[in-house]
C-alpha positions as CSV (number, residue, x, y, z in Angstrom):
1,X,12.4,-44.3,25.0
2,X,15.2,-42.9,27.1
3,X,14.2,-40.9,30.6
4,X,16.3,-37.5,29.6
5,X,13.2,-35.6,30.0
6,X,12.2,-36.6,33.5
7,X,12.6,-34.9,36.7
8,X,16.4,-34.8,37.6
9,X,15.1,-36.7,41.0
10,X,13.4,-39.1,39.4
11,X,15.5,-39.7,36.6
12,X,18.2,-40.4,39.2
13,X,15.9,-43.0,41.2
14,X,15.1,-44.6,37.9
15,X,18.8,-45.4,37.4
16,X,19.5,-46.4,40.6
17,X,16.9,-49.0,40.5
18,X,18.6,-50.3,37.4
19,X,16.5,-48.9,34.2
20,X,18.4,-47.3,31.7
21,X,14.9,-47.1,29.1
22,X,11.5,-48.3,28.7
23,X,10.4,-51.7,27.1
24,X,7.9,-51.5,24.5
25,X,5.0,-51.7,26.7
26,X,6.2,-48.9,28.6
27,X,7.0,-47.1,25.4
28,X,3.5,-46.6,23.9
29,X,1.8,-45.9,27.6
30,X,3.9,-43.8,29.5
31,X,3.7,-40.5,26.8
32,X,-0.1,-41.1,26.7
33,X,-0.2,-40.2,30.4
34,X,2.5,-37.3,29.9
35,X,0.2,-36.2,27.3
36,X,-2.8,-35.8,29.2
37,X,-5.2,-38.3,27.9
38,X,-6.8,-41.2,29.8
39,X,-5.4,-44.6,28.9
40,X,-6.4,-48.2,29.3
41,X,-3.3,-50.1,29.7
42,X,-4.0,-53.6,29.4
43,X,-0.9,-56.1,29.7
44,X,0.4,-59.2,31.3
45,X,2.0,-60.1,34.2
46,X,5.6,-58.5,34.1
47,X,4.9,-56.4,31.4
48,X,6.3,-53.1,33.4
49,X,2.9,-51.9,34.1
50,X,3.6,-50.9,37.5
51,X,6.6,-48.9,37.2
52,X,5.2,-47.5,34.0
53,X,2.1,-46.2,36.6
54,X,4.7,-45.2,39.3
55,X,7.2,-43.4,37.3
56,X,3.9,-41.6,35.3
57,X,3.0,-40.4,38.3
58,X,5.9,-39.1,40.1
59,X,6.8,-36.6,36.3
60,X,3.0,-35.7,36.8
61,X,3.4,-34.6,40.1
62,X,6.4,-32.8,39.1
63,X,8.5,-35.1,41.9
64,X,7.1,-32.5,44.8
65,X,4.7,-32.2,47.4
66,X,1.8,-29.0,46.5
67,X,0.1,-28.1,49.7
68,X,-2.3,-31.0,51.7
69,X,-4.5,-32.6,48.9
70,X,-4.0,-35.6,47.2
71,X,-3.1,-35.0,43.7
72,X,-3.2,-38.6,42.6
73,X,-5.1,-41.3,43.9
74,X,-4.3,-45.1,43.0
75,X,-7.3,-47.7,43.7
76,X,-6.2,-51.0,44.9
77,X,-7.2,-54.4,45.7
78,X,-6.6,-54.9,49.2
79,X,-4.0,-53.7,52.0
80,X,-1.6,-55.8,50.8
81,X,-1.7,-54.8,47.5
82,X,-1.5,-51.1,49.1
83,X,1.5,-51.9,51.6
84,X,3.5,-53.8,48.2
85,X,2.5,-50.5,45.5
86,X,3.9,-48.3,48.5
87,X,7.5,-50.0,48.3
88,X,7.4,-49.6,44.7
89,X,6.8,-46.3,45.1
90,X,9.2,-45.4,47.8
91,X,12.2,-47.0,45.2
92,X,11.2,-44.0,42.6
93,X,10.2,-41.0,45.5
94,X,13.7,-40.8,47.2
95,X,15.6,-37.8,47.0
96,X,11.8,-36.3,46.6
97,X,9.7,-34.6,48.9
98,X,6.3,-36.4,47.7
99,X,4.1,-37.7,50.7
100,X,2.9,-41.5,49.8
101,X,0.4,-42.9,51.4
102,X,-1.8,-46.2,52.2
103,X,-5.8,-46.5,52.9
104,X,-7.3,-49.3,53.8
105,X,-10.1,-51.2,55.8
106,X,-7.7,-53.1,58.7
107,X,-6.6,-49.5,60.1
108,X,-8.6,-47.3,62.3
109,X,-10.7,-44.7,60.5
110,X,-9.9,-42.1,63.2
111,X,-6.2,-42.2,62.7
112,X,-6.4,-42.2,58.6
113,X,-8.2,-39.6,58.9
114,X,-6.0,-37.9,60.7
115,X,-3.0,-39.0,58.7
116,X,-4.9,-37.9,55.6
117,X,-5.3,-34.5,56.9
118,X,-1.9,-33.4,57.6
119,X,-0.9,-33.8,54.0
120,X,-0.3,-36.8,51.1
121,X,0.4,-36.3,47.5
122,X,0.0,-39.8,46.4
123,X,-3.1,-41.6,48.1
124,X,-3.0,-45.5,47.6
125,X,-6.4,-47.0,48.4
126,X,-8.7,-49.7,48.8
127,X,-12.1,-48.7,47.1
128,X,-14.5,-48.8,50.2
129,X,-11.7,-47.1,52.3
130,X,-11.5,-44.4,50.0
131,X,-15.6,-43.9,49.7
132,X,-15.6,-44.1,53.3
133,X,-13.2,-41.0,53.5
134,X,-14.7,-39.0,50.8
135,X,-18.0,-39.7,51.9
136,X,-16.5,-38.5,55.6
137,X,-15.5,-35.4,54.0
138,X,-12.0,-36.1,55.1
139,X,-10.5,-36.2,51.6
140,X,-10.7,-33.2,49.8
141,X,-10.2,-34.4,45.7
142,X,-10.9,-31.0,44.4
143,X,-6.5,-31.1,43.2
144,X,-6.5,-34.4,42.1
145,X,-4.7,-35.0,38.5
146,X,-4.2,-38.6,38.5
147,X,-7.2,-41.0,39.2
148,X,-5.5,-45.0,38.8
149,X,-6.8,-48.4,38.9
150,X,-3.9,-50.8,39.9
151,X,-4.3,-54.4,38.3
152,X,-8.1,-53.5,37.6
153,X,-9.0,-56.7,36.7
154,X,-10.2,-57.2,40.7
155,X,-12.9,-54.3,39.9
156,X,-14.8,-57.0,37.8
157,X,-14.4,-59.7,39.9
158,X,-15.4,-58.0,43.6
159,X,-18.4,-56.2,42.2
160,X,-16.8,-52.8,42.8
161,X,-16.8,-50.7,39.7
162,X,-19.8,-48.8,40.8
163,X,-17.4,-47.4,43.8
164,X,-15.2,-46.6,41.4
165,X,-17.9,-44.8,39.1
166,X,-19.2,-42.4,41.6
167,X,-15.9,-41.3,42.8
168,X,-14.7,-40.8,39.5
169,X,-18.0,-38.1,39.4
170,X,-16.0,-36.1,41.5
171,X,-12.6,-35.7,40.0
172,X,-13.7,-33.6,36.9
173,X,-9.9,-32.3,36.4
174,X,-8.3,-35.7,36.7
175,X,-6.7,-37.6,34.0
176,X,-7.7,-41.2,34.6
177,X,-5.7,-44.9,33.7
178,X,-6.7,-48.3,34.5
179,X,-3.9,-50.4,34.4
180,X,-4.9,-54.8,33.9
181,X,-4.3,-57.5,32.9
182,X,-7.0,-58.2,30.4
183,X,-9.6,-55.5,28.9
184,X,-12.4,-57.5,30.5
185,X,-16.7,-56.0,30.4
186,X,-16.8,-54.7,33.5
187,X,-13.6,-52.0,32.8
188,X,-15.1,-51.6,28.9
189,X,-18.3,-50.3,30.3
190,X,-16.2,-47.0,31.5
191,X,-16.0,-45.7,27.9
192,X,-19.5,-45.1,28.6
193,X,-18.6,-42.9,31.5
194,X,-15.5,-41.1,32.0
195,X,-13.5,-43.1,29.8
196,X,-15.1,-42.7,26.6
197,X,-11.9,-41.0,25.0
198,X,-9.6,-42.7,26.1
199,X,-6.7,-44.3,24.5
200,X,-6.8,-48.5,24.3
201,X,-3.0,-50.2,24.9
202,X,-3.7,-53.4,24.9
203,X,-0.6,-56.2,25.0
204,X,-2.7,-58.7,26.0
């Protein structure tokens, strides 16, 4: 699958960084999340799931800021794993207007919230962080399309998948994706909640 349909932007990011189409992972995920439905893409290691997640999220957001909410969130590990997905990210938002940015437990709560206020488009975040600024009422998620897990399989292993249940309570309009290495219990029991329609890639 060739990029001819993407943002002009983003299409010109994508071959700057090198890519010229998708592989086959990237293939059978990426028009799932164009198309609207909630995906599990499960994968190994250097499969392409990250820039299959980033680029999926830059054409959803139309490669442009909208006004101060976040319109998609991406739940990470821990603030490295934040500060890492952000330079991916900044590879595929040049020449773009879209506001990235990173929320996590080793910066002061004040100043994120703050930060957060002025405007972001593309809210990378630890889970407590995040459930501390929602439940702060210093996120507003009321715009949100996009609700991502990034290399999920560290839900199951840290106990935090009922974080992510409850926020995902409050993002009716989102489209959601959990991107991971394997398709392990902990992400399965989602289909009972607000994954039970969504669409199983699994390259594991």
């Amino acid at each position: 699958m060739s990029f001819k349909k993407y943002h002009p932007s983003l299409k010109e990011n994508i071959e700057k960084a090198g890519l010229e189409t998708t592989n086959a992972f990237q293939k059978q995920v990426m028009p799932l999340i164009k198309g609207g439905n909630d995906v599990y893409a499960i994968g190994p290691k250097g499969c392409g799931k990250t820039t299959a997640m980033i680029i999926s999220a830059i054409q959803k957001l139309g490669a442009e800021a909208f006004e101060d909410s976040p319109r998609a969130l991406v739940v990470v590990k821990d603030k490295q794993a934040a500060l890492d997905l952000k330079e991916r990210f900044d590879v595929f938002t040049k020449r773009t207007d879209l506001r990235v940015y990173c929320a996590y437990e080793e910066y002061d709560l004040e100043k994120q919230r703050e930060e957060v206020y002025y405007g972001v488009d593309v809210l990378i975040s630890t889970p407590k962080r995040l459930s501390k600024l929602y439940h702060l009422n210093s996120l507003h998620l009321g715009e949100l399309q996009l609700f991502m897990i990034h290399d999920a399989d560290f839900i199951a292993r840290n106990n935090l998948h009922n974080y992510v249940l409850r926020l995902s309570e409050s993002v009716p309009k989102a489209k959601f994706a959990i991107f991971s290495e394997t398709f392990n219990p902990k992400l399965k029991a989602f289909q009972d909640s607000f994954m039970y329609n969504a669409r199983v890639v699994d390259f594991s």
